[in-house]
N, C-alpha and C positions, 0 to 999 in steps of 0.2 A: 794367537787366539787359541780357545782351549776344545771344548767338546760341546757336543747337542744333547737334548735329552729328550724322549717323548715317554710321559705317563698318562695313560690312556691313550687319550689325543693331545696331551700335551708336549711341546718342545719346548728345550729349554737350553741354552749357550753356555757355555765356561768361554771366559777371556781372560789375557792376558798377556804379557812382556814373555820372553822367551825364556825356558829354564829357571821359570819360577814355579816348577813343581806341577804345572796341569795334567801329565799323564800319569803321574805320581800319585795324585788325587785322585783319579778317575780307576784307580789301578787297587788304591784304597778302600772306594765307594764300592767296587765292583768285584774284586778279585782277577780283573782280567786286565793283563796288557793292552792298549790297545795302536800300540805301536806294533805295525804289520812287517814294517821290510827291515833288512838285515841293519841297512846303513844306519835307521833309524835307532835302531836297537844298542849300534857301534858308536855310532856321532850323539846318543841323548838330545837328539833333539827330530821331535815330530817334523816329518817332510811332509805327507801325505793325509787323508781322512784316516783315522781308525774309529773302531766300533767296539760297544762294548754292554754288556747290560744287567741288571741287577731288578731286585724287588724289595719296596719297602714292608715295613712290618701291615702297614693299610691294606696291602695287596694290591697297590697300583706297582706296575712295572715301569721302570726306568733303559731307555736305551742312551747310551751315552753317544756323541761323536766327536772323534778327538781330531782336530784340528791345528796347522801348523800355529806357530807364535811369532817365529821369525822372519823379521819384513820382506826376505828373498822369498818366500812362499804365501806372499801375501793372497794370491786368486786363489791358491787353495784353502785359504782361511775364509774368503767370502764365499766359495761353495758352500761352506760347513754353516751356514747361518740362512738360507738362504729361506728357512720357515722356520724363524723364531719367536717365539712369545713371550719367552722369561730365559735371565744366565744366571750363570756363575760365573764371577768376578773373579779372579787368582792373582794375588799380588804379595811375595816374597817378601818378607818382615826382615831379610837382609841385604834385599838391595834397593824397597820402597819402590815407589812410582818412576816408572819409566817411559822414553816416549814410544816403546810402542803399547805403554798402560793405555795411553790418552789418545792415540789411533784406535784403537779397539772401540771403546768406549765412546769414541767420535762414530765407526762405524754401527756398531751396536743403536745409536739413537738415530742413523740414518735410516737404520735399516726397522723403524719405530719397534724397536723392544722396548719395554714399560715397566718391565718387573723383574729383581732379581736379588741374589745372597751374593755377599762378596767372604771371600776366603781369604783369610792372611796368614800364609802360608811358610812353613820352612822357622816357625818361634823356637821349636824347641835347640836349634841350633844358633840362633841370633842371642845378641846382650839384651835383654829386658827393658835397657833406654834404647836399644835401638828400635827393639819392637815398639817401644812408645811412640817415637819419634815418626818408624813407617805409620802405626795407625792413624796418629794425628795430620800426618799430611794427606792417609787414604782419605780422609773426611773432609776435608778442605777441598781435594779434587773432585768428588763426585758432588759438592756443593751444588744445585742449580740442576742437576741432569735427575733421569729415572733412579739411578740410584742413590740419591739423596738418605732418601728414611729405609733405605734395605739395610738389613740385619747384617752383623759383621763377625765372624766365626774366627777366632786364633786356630788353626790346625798345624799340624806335621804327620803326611802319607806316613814318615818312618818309625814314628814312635805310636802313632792309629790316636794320638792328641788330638781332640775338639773332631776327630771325625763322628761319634754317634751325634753330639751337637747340630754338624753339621748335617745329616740325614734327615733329623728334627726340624731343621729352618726348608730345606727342599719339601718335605712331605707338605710343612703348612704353608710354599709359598702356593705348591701345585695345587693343593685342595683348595686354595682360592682364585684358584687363574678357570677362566670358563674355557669347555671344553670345546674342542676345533669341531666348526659347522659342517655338516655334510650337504653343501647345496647340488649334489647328485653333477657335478661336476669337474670330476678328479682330475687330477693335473701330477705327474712325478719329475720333476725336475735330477736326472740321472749324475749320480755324484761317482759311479763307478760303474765301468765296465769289464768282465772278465768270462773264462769258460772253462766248461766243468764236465771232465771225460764222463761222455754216456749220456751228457745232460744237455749240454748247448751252449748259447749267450745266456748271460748271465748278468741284470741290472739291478743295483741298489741306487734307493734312493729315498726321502721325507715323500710321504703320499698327504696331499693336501686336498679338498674340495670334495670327495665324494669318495666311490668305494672302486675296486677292480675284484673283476672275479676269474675264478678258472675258467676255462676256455673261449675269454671275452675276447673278441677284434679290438688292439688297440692301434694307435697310430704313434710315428715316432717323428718327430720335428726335429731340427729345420729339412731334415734330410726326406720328408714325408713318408718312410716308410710304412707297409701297413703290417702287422704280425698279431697273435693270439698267444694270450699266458696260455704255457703248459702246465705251470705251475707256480705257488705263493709261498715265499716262506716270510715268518718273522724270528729273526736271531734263531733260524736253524731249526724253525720248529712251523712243519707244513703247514698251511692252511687252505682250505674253500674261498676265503672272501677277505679282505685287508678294508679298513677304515682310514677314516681319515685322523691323523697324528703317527699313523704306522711305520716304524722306520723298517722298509718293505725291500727285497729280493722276490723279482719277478725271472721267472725263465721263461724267456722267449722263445718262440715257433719259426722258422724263416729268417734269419737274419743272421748275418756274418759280426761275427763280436767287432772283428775288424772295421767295420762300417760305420760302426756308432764310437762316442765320445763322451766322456764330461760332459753337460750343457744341455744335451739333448734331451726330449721332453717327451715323457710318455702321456698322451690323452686318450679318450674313445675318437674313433673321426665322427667329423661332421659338428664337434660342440664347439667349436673355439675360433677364434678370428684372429690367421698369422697376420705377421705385421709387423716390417722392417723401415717403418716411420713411425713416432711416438713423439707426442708433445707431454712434458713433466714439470714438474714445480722441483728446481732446483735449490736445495738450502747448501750455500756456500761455507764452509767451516774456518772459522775467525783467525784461527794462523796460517792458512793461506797470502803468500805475501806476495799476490796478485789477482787481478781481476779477473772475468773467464769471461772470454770472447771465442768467437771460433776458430779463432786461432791456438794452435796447438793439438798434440796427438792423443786423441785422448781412447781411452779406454772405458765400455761402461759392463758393468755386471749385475746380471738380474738371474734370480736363481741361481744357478750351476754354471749359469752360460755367460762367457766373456765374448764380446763384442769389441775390435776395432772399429770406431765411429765418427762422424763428424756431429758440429754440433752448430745450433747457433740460435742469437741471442733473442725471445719475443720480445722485442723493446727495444726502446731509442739506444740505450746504454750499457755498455760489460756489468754484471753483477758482480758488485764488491765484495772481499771477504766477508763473513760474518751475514752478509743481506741473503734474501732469498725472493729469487725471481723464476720467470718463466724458460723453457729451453725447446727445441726442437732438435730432435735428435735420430739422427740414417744410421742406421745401426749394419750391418754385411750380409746377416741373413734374417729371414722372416721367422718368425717363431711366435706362440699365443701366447699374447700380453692382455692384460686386463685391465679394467679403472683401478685405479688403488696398488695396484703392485708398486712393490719399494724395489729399488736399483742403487748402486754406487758408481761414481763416477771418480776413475782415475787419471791423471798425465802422465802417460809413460814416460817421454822427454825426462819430468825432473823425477818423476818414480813416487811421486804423492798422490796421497787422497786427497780431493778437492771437496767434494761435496755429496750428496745424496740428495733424495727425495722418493717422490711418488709419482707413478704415471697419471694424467690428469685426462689425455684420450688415446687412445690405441690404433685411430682413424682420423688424423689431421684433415679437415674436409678445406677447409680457409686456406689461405696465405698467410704464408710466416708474417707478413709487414698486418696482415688484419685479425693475426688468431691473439683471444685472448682467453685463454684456457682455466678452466677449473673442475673438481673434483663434481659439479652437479651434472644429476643423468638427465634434471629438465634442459642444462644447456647442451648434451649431447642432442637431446628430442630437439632443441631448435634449433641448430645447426645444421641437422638431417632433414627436418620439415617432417619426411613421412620415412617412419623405421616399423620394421615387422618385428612383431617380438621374441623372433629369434635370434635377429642379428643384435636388437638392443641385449640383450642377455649375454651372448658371444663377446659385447664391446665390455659390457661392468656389470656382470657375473649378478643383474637385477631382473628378477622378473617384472611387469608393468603388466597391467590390464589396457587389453586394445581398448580404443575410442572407436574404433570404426573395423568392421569386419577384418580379419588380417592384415591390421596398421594399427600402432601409433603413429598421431600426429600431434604434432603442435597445435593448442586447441584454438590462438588466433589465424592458422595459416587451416584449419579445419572451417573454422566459419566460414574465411573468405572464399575457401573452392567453394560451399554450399550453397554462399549468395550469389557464387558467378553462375554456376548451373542453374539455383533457380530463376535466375535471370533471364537467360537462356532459354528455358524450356516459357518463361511469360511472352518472349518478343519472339517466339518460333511459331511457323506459321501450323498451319489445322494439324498436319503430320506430325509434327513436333523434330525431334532430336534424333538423328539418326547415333544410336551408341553406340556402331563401329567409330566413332570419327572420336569420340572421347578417351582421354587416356587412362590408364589403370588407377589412378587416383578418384577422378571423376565417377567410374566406372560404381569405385567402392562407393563411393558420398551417396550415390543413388538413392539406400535406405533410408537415409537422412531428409530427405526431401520433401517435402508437405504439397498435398492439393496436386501429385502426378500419378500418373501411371505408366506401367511399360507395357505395351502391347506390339510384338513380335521387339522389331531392333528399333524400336521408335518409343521417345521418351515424350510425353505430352503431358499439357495440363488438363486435371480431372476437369469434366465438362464439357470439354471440347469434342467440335464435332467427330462423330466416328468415321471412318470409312467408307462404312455400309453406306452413310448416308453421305458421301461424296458426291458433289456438281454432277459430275462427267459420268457417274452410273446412271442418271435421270437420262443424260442426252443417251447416252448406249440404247438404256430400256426403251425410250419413244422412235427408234429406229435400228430395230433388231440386226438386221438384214442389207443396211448402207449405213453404218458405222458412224458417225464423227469423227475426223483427225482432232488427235489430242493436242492442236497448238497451243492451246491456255492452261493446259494443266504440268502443273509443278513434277518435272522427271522425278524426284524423290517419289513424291506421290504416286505417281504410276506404275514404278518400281514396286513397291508399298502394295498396289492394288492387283497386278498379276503376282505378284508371292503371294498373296494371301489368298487367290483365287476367285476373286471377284471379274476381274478381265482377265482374257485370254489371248497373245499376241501370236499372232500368224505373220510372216512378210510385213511383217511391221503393221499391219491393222490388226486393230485391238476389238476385241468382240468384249460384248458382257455375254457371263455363263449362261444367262439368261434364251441368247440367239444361239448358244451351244445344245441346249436343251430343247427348243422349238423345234429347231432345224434337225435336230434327232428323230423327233416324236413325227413331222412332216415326211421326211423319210422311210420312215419303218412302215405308215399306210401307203405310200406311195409303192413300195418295194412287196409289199403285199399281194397287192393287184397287179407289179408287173415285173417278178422272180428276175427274169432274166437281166433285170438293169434296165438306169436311167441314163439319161445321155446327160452330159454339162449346160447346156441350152434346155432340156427338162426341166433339169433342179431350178438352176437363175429362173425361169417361168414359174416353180412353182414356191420359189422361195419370195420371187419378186423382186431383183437384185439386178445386181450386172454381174458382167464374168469378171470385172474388180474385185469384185468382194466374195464373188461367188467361188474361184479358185481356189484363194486360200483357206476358205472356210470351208473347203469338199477334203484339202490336202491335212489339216487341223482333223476332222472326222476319218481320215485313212490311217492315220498316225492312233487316233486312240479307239482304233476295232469298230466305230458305228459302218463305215464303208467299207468297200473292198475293192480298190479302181481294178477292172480286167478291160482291157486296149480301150476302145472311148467310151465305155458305160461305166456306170458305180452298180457295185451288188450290195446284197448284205453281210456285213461283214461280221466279225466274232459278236459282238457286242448287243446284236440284232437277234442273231441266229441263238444267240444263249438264253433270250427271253421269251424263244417260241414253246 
């Protein structure tokens, strides 16, 4: 596989069979090697990512990424694609279609790229029938796939043959390809790590989903680390702020270069939702000359990051070569997956690609024997019932407007909380609904509700009697002084009637404010006329009580400053004495 390219925000893939000239090309388009290490340089053949970048005459920039070819560095070839929207094809007019043309190209469509130029490379050194002979079989092969109706360029890196051509067909596939979305939610899946005396850690990598800026808090997965860019470059040239298509070097604040890897995933914290279980839609790839059950070692790779995983099958049956079914998939560590991310799936055992797809939920809520997964965010909403829409946005990167104050919900599983509440608040008695006992669902639905009210923690229907005008206040009022026990009346209610301060409980007799207020005002003339205090057998006489009632209701008046008990008399106390 060959190289990446982003102009503006666009990326774009070179593929190909091994030593069919991709860095060659890429070295033509650009003036830059982008073969980094020596071996590479010795051996002609890409081991590793290299980078590289140039400008069209339009004034959009091109960053290439040169990617291996040969099938022993196959994960490093899947790194290099891992945000593509358009390639470059590379196929040698002296040795034609190879199988690792048709693994490329099998990956390429796994990984849904849709758009590309194919290069047929190395003419001016081939016989003219032979060039014939590769072109007519290159068309035959991409028969049926994305590159069907892409343009097809004769080139040779060494004689700069069909390269401005080639420049030509790049400029017009990009100016047609739409530009990468910024949903303010970046994502860097890290293709390199290294350090730079004086400078620190040092991470390249395609910046997708939103923007990073100088001195932002970013977070690094699976390993959670938290760090701050010290600084941004693009191909060596500083920046304030990177976008999204950016083929981006961030230096890191706090972080040992050593700690981090390939795979590892720069976000902001707090936007994304790790997740080391994934349910996907599997497309099995037709020379596959077996079925895929969960048996076997398989390998998956999404983004940068390689994954040893298990898998297994949503459905009665192994998905056949060629078919494409459901999978569930334990991946070793957690990392932010989203709806719609593409991944590839290999067996290491026989050393193939199997298949690809796309993530379908990033939060398996069901059972593998009951899950039947698809790409719609209503069947995430109903599988959840009630999601906030920060978590739905974390799962498939969609905003949704709430239904109900801080929720989505399912709008049939929304009616029936509404009907069971207002059900509730119809068959509850005077008091209504006490709304500690409701759970946070309910809680919300409240707004929703017709013909109620909430007055303190109690949810009633509009109409219904009030408090104020409560049984047990009438018996209180017509016997200030000897009380009624409250055997008939509903404890919620009674609760209800001292919080709200209507009755006042002493030793467990209940006064109305009403006998709080009499027995004040009797008081204050009595204490009048005789300063020095009342005795307990006074009050009871002048209240007309027993020393029942009469106790607690003298201890209730010492507690809120009307008395002031000194050894067996009552004075007057603050409450009294403030009013003189």
């Amino acid at each position: 596989m060959g190289s990446v390219s982003v102009v503006g925000s666009h990326i774009v893939c070179t593929a190909g069979h091994v030593d069919h000239g991709k860095s060659s090309l890429v070295r033509a388009l650009t003036g830059i090697d982008p073969d980094r290490w020596e071996e590479e340089k010795r051996r002609g053949l890409t081991i590793d990512l290299g980078f590289a970048k140039t400008s069209f005459d339009n004034g959009n920039s091109v960053s290439f990424i040169d990617v291996p070819g040969h099938e022993r560095f196959i994960k490093n070839m899947l790194a290099g694609v891992g945000s593509v929207d358009a390639c470059l094809f590379v196929v040698a007019a002296t040795e034609g279609w190879k199988p690792q043309s048709e693994e490329h190209l099998r990956i390429l469509e796994l990984m849904n790229v849709k758009r590309g130029v194919i290069a047929l490379s190395k003419v001016s050194i081939a016989d003219p029938d032979l060039c014939e002979l590769a072109l007519l079989e290159l068309e035959e092969r991409v028969e049926g796939t994305f590159l069907q109706d892409a343009p097809i360029v004769q080139v040779d890196s060494l004689d700069g043959q069909g390269i401005k051509e080639l420049t030509r067909e790049l400029e017009t596939l990009l100016s047609e390809t739409p530009v990468a979305i910024d949903s303010q939610r970046p994502r860097l899946w890290i293709d390199r790590v290294f350090t730079v005396k004086g400078s620190g850690t040092i991470t390249t990598g395609t910046l997708t989903g939103g923007t990073f800026s100088v001195d932002e808090d970013i977070q690094i997965d699976p390993e959670s680390f938290r760090s701050r860019v010290r600084s941004l470059h693009i191909h060596n040239v500083e920046v304030p702020v990177a976008y999204p298509g950016s083929r981006l070097a961030i230096n890191l604040t706090g972080v040992d270069h050593r700690l981090l890897s390939r795979g590892c995933v720069i976000t902001k914290p707090g936007q994304w939702f790790l997740t080391s279980v994934i349910d996907v839609e599997l497309r099995v790839l037709p020379d596959v000359n077996h079925e895929i059950s969960r048996r076997g070692a398989y390998v998956v790779y999404i983004g940068t990051s390689e994954h040893h995983a298990k898998i297994r099958v949503l459905g009665p049956a192994p998905i056949a070569p060629g078919e494409t079914g459901c999978i569930r998939i334990f991946l070793n560590k957690k990392i932010p997956i989203i709806l719609g991310d593409r991944f590839v799936l290999r067996e290491s055992g026989r050393n193939e690609t199997v298949g690809g797809g796309k993530v379908l939920d990033p939060e398996p809520l069901l059972k593998a024997s009951k899950a039947k997964p698809d790409d719609s965010i209503d069947r995430i909403i109903r599988e959840r019932g009630w999601v906030t829409p920060s978590h739905l946005e974390a799962l498939t990167g969609s905003k949704r407007k709430e239904n109900l104050p801080g929720w989505i919900v399912h709008p049939p599983l929304l009616e029936e909380t509404i009907q069971s509440l207002q059900d509730q608040v119809e068959s509850a008695d005077s008091l209504g609904i006490d709304v500690a006992r409701l759970d946070d669902h309910q809680r919300a639905a409240i707004p929703l509700l017709s013909d109620v009210k909430l007055e303190g923690n109690y949810l009633r229907k509009e109409g219904s009697t009030n408090l104020d005008m409560h049984p047990f206040l009438e018996e209180l009022k017509n016997s200030l002084f000897k009380p009624p026990d409250p055997d008939n009346v509903d404890r919620k209610e009674l609760r209800e009637l001292v919080r709200k301060g209507y009755v006042v409980e002493q030793s467990n007799i209940f006064f109305s404010v009403l006998a709080i207020s009499e027995a004040t005002r009797i008081l204050s003339s009595l204490l009048e006329e005789k300063p020095e205090g009342l005795t307990v057998a006074e009050i009871r006489m002048a209240l007309e009580t027993t020393r029942k009632y009469a106790l607690p209701l003298l201890n209730y008046l010492d507690e809120v400053g009307v008395t002031l008990r000194r050894g067996d008399v009552r004075i007057a106390g603050k409450r009294l004495n403030g009013n003189k």
